[in-house]
N, C-alpha and C positions, 0 to 999 in steps of 0.2 A: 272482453275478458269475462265480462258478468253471466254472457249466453254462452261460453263454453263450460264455465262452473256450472251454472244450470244444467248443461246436455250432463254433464260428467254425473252431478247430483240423480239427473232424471235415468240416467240408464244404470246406475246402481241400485237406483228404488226397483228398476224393472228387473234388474240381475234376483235381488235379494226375493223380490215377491214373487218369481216364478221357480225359486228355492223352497221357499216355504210348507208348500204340500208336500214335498220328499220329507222335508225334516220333522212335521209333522205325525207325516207315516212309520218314520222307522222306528219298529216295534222289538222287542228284545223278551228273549224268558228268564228265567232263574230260578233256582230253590231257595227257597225261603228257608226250608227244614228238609234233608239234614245238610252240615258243611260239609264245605268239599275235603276232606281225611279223615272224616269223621269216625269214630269206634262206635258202633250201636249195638246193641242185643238186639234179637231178633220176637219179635215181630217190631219196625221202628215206623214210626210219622213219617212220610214226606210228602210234604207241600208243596204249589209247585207254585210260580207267579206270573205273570207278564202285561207287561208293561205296550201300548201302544196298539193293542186287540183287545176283543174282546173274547169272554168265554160265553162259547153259543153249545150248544148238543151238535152230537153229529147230526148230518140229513137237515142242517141248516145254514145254507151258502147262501147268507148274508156277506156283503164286503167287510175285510176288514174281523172277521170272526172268524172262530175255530176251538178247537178242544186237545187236551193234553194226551201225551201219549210216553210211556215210559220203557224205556230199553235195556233190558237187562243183557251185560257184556256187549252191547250190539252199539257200532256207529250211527252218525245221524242220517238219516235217509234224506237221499237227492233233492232237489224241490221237485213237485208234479208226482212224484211214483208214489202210490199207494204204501201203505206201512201195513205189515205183514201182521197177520191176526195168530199168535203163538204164545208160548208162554215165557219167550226172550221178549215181546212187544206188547207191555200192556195198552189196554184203549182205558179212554175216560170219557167214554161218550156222551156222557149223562151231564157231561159239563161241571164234575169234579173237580179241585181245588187243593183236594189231600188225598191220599190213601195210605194204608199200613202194608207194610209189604212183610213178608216170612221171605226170609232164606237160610240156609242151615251156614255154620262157620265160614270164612272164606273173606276174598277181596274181592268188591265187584266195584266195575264200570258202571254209572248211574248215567244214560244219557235223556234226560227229558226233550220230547219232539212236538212240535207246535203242529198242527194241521188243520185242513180246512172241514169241513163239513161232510164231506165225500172221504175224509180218511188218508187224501193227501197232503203228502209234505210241507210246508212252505222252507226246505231246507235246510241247510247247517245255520244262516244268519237267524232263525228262529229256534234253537238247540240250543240247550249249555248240557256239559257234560262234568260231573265229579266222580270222585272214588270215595268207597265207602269200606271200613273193614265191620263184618260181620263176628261178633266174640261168643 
């Protein structure tokens, strides 16, 4: 009885610890500033976060690093595909944390995109997306 509680204990410990490096890794972004329905005057703060990366510059494909990217009306881009250099896709290559953005009156889609170093994706799991109304 006592060596099969042991095998039971021992392969939990091996379950759990070859868990660990996933759960470690999963990384997540968010805006800090502005909320997600937020009313702002224009030119407004938005900060951006994330949690479980780091912020590198682009043209630095360290693991685990990358730099912000903001989409105005635009979805989050695939993982691996480049994000489009326009002025729906800002970059923040410099390794940014905030910017003021201008837009004239309106509702827009805010989606902030996580990428790597080279400017691609890591996804929708690294994206959050809010609405903002412009006044």
């Amino acid at each position: 009885m006592k060596s099969r509680i042991f095998s039971l204990l021992f392969s939990a410990t091996l379950l759990s610890a070859s868990l660990l490096p996933q759960l470690a890794h999963a990384a997540s972004v968010s805006f800090i500033e502005p909320a997600d329905g937020a009313v702002v005057s224009s030119p407004f703060t938005v900060k951006f976060g994330v949690s479980g990366m780091e912020v590198k510059p682009a043209g630095d494909m360290t693991a685990n690093t990358g730099h912000h990217h903001l989409l105005i009306n635009a979805d989050s881009i695939p993982k691996g595909e480049s994000i489009p250099i326009d002025d729906k896709h800002l970059h923040f290559g410099k390794g940014q944390t905030e910017t003021s953005v201008t837009l004239p009156p309106g509702k827009y889609k805010l989606t902030m995109q996580f990428a790597n170093g080279a400017h691609q994706s890591y996804g929708p799991d690294l994206s959050k997306t809010i609405n903002v109304t412009v006044k």
